[in-house]
PLY file of the C-alpha trace (Angstrom):
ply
format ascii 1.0
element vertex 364
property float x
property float y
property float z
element edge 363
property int vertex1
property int vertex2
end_header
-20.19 -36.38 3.60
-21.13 -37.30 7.31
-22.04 -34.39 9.34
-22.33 -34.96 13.46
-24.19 -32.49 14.78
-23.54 -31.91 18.75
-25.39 -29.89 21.69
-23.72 -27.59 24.22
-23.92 -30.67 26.97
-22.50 -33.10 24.14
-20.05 -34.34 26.86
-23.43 -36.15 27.97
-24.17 -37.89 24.64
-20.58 -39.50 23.79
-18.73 -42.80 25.53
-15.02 -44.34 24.99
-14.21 -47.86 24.51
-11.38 -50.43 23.81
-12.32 -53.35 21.41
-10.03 -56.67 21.35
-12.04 -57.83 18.49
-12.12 -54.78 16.43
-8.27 -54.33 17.35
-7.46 -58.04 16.00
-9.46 -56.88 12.78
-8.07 -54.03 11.79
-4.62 -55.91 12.78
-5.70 -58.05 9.93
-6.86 -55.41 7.71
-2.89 -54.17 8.07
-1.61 -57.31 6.64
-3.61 -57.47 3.46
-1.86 -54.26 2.54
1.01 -53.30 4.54
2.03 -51.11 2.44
0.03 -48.29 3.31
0.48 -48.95 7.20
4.05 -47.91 8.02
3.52 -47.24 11.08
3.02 -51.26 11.85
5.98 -52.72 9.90
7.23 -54.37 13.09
4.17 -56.02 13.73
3.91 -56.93 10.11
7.84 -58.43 10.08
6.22 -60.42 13.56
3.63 -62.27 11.66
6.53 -63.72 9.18
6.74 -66.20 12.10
3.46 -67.42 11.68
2.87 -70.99 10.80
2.55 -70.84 6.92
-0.58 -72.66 6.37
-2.19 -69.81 8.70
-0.53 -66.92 6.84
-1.91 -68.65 3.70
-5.46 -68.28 5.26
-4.80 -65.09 6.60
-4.18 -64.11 2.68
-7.10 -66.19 1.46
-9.81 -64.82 3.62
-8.48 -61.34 3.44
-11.30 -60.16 1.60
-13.39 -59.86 4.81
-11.03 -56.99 5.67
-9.08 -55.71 3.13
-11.41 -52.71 1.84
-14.75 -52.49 3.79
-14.73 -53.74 7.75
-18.35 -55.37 8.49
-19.78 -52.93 11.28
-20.85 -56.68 13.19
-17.21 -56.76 14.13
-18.61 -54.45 16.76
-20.47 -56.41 18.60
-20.20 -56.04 21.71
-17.68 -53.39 21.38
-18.71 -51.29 24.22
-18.66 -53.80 27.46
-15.53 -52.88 29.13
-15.36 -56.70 30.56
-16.27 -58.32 27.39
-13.19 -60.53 26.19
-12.32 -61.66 22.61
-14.15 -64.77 22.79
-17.36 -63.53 23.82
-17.45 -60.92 20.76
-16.76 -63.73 18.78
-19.87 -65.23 19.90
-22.08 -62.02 19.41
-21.30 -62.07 15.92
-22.20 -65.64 14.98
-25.64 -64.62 17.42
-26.34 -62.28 14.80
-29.15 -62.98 12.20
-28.36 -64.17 8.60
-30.01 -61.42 6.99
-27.75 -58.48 8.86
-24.46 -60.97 8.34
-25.07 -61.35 4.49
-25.12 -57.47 4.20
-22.30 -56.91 5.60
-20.21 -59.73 4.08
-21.54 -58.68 0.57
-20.45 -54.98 0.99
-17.05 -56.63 1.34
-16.98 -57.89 -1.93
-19.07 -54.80 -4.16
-18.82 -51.15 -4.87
-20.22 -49.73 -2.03
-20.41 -46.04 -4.25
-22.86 -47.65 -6.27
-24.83 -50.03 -4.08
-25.10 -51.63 -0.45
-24.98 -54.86 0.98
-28.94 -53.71 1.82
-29.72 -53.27 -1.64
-28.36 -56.74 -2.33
-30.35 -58.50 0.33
-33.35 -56.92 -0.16
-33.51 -56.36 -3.99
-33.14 -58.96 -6.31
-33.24 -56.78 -9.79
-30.14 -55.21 -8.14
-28.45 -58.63 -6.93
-28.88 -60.18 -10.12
-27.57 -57.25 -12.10
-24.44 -56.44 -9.94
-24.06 -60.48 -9.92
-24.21 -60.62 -13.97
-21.82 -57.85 -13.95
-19.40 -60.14 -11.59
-19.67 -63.31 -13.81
-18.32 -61.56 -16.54
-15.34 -59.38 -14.65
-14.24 -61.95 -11.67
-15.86 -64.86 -11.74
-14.61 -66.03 -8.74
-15.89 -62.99 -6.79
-19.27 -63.54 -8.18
-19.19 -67.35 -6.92
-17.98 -65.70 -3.51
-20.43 -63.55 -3.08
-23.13 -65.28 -4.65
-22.62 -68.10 -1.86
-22.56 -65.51 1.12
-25.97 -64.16 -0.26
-27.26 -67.53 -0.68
-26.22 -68.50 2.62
-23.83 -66.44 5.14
-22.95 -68.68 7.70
-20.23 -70.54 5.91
-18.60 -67.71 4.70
-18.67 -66.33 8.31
-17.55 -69.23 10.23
-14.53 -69.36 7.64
-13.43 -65.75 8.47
-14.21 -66.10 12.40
-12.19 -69.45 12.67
-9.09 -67.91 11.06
-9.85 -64.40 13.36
-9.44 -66.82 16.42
-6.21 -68.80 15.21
-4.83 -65.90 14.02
-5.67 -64.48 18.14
-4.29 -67.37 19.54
-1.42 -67.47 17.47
-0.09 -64.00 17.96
-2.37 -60.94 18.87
-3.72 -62.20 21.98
0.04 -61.16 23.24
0.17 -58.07 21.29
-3.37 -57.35 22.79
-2.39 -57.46 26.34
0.76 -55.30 25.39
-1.75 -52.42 23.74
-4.62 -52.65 25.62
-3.15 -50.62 28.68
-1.80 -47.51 26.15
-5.29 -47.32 24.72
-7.21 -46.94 28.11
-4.34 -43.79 28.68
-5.57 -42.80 25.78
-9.00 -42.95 26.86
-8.35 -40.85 30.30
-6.20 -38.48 28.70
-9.22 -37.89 26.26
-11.37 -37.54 29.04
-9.32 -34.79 31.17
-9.22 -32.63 27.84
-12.50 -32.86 27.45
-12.75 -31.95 31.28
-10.48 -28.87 31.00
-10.99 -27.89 27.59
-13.96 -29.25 26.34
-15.37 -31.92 23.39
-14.09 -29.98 20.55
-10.36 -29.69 21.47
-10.43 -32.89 21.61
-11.96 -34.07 18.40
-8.92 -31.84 17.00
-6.62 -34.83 17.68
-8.46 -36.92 15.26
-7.24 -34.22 12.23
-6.36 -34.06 9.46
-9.21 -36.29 8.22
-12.13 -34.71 10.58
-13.10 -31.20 9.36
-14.42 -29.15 13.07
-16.71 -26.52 12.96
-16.88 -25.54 16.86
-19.19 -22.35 16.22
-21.92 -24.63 14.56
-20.99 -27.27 16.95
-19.91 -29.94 13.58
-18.38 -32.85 12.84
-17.42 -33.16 9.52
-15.98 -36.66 7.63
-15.45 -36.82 3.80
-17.24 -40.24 2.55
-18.89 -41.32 -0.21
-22.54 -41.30 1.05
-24.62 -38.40 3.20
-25.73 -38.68 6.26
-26.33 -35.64 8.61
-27.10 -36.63 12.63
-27.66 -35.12 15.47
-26.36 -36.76 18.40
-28.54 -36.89 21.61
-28.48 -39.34 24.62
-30.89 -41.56 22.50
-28.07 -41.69 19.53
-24.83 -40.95 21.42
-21.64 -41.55 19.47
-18.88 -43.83 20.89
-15.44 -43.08 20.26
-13.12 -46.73 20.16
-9.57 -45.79 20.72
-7.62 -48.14 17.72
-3.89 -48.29 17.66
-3.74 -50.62 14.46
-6.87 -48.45 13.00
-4.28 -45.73 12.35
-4.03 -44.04 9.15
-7.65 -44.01 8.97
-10.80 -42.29 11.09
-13.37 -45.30 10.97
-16.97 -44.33 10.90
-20.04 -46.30 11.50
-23.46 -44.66 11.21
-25.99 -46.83 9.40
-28.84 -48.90 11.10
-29.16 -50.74 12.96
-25.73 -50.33 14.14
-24.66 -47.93 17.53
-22.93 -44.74 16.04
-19.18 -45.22 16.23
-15.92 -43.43 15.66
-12.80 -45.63 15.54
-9.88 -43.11 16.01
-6.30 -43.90 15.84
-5.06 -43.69 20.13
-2.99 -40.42 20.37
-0.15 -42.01 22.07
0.09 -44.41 19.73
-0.10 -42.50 16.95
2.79 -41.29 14.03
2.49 -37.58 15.47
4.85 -38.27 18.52
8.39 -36.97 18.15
11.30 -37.65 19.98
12.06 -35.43 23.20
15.82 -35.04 23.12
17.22 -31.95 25.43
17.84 -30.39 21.52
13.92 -31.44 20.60
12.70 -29.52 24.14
14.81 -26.16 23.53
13.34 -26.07 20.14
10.03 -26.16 21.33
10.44 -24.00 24.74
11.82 -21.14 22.46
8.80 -21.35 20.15
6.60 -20.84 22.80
8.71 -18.11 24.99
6.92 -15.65 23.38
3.55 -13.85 24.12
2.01 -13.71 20.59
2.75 -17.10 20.14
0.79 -17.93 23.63
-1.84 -15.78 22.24
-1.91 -17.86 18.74
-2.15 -21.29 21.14
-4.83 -19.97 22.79
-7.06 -18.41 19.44
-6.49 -22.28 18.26
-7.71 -23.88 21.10
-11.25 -24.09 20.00
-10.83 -23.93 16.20
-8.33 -24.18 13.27
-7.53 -20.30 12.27
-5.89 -18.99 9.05
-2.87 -16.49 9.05
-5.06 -13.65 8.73
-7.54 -14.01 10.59
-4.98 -14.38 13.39
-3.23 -11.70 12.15
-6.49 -9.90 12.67
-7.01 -11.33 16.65
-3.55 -10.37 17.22
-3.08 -7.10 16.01
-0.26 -7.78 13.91
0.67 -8.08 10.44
0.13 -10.75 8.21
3.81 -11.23 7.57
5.02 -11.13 10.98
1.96 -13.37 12.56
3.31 -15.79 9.82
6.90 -15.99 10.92
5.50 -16.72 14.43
2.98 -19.59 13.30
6.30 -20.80 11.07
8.02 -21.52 14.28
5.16 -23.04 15.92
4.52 -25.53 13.32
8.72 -26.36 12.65
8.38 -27.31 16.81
5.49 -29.33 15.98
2.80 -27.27 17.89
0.88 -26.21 14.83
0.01 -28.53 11.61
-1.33 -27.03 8.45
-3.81 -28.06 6.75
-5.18 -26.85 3.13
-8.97 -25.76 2.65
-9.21 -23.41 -1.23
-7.48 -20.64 -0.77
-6.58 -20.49 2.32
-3.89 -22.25 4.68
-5.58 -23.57 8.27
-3.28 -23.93 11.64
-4.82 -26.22 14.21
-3.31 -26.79 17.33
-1.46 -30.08 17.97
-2.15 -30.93 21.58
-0.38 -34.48 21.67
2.76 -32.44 21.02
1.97 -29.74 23.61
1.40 -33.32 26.22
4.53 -34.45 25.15
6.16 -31.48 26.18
4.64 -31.24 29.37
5.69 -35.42 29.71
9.37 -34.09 28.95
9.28 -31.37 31.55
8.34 -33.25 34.53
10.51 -36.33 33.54
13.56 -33.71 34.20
12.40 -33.87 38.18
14.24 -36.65 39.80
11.90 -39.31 40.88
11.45 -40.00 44.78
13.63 -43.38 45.92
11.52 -46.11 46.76
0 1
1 2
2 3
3 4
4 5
5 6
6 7
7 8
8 9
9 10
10 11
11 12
12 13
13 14
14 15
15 16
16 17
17 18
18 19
19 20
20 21
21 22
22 23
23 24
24 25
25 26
26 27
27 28
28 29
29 30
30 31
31 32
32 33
33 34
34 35
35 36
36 37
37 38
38 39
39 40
40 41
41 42
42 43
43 44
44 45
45 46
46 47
47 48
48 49
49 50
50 51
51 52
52 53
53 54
54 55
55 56
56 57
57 58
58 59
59 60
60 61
61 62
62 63
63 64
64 65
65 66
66 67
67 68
68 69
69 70
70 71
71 72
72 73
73 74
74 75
75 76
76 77
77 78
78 79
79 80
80 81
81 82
82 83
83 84
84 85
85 86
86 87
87 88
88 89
89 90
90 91
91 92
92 93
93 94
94 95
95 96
96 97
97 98
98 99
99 100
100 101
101 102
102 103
103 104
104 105
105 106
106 107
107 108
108 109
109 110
110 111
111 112
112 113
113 114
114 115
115 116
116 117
117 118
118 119
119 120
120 121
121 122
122 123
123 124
124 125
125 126
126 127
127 128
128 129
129 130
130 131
131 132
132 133
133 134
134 135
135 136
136 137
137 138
138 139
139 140
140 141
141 142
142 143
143 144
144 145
145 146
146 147
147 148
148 149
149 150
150 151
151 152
152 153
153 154
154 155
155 156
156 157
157 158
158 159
159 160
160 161
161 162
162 163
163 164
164 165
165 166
166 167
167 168
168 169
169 170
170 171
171 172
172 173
173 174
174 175
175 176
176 177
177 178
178 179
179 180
180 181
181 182
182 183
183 184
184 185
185 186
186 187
187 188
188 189
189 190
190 191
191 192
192 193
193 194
194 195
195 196
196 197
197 198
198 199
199 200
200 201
201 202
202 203
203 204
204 205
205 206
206 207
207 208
208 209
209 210
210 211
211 212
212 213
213 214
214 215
215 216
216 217
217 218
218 219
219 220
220 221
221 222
222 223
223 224
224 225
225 226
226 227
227 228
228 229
229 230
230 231
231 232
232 233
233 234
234 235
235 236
236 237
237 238
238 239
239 240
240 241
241 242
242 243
243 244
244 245
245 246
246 247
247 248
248 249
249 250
250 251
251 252
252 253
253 254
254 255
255 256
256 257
257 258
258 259
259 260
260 261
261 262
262 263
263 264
264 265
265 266
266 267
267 268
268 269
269 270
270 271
271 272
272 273
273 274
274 275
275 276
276 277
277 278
278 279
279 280
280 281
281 282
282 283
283 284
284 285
285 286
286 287
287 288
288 289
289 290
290 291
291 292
292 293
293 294
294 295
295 296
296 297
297 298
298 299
299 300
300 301
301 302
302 303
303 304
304 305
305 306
306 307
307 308
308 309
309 310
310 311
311 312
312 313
313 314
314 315
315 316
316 317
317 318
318 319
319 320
320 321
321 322
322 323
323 324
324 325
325 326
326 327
327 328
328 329
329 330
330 331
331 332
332 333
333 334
334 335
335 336
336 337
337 338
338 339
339 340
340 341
341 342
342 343
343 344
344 345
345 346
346 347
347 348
348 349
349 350
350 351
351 352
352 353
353 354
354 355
355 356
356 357
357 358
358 359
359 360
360 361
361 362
362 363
């Protein structure tokens, strides 16, 4: 579990950013199992066009991406004007040592041991390597040679990062890249109005939020608990291809990070048909569903306790809560016993968005 622990001027201690390097990657980590990333079959069907020598290296070098995303793919990930190219030539700045961890946790069991422990400890390389030359060979040789040496390993996967750019998301970059700084200042105005917390809710269901104890919460297969200050702030890197996961990067020495899938850009939007907008005016055109929006504005509630805030019964607070979340303005979400509601503010945006697109625009 990773636990983020934030003060009441936390708004101080957190930055945005856009990545075109960390974008391309996780672009790449779609295609080594697009499968489980429906929300970017077109962009998969687009890279059928690739030359096939390039999709073949694509495949072959996969590896790099498919499982575990080397945190040095963030290099440079916070300068605004850095291009492509430039975070490109962070990473092969970076020394041997830090690049042969992070290759290595590529290719192991990172619940039972780190790149670190690798690099550092050579009882533990040579046993996880035995175990390797007797289950795949050919990842032992792999990551034998990337502990030996990184570099070659490294240019390998860079090279085919920058054909692949060239080839195809360099255009699909410039096409993105303006939706994910919206994303960015529509973050910012909720936090604004409303406050860090309410926003962090658009990042469910995989973030648990405790705003009373002022939490972050992430299910992963190590611990770490940290406080963020303005000597550790967190950055949050708006993703569109990151999406279905919540991307977190915490160990030394790398920047704390949280790669979150861009709301816009993300599965939760609905269309906004007249038909869509009725349904959701008449689930809010009613006070004690206002009051149920505004009780899950700074936390996820179950149907009794808002029952209990509301003064109502259990049965009939659940009929309202089971129009909210058929409009889309609740989601649910199962912790033990008990059924959560959390508010779904990119639906309650793209309400507003449908509203004022119903005022004729001004001739030019």
């Amino acid at each position: 579990m990773i636990t983020l622990r934030f003060a009441e001027t936390a708004e101080e201690d957190i930055a945005f950013s856009v990545s075109p390097l960390l974008e391309a990657v996780h672009s790449w980590h779609v295609l080594t199992d697009p499968g489980h990333h429906a929300l970017h079959v077109p962009w998969v069907r687009r890279c059928r066009r690739l030359p096939a020598a390039l999709r073949g290296r694509i495949r072959e070098h996969g590896f790099v991406v498919a499982d575990y995303i080397p945190a040095f793919f963030e290099s440079r990930a916070d300068g605004h004007h850095t291009d492509f190219a430039d975070q490109l030539a962070a990473v092969r700045a970076l020394p041997p040592a830090l690049l042969a961890t992070e290759l290595a946790q590529t290719l192991i069991d990172t619940t039972r041991h780190t790149g670190h422990d690798l690099v550092n400890d050579p009882a533990t390389r040579e046993a996880v390597l035995a175990q390797y030359r007797h289950s795949d060979p050919d990842r032992a040789a792999r990551l034998e040679s990337i502990l030996t040496d990184p570099l070659p390993a490294l240019d390998d996967a860079l090279t085919v990062l920058e054909d692949y750019w060239n080839a195809a998301f360099a255009e699909e970059w410039e096409r993105i890249e303006p939706s994910l700084y919206e994303s960015i200042a529509r973050a910012g105005a909720r936090i604004a109005h409303q406050g860090l917390f309410p926003m962090l809710r658009t990042l469910a269901p995989q973030i648990r939020l405790d705003p009373g104890r002022r939490t972050l919460r992430l299910d992963r297969p190590h611990e770490h608990d940290i406080t963020v200050t303005r000597e550790r702030p967190v950055t949050f890197t708006a993703s569109h291809y990151v999406w279905p996961h919540v991307r977190v990067t915490c160990d030394n020495p790398w920047p704390l990070r949280i790669t979150y899938p861009a709301p816009p850009l993300s599965p939760v939007l609905r269309p906004t048909g007249q038909e869509d907008t009725l349904t959701a005016l008449r689930a809010l055109a009613a006070a004690p569903r206002l009051q149920i929006i505004t009780h899950l504005t700074t936390q996820s509630r179950s149907t009794q306790e808002l029952a209990t805030l509301l003064g109502l019964s259990t049965s009939v607070t659940s009929r309202h809560l089971h129009q909210l979340t058929q409009a889309g303005i609740t989601t649910t979400q199962r912790e033990g016993y008990y059924v959560l509601y959390t508010l779904n503010p990119t639906r309650l945006d793209q309400i507003a968005t449908a509203l004022t697109t119903l005022t004729p625009q001004p001739e030019d």
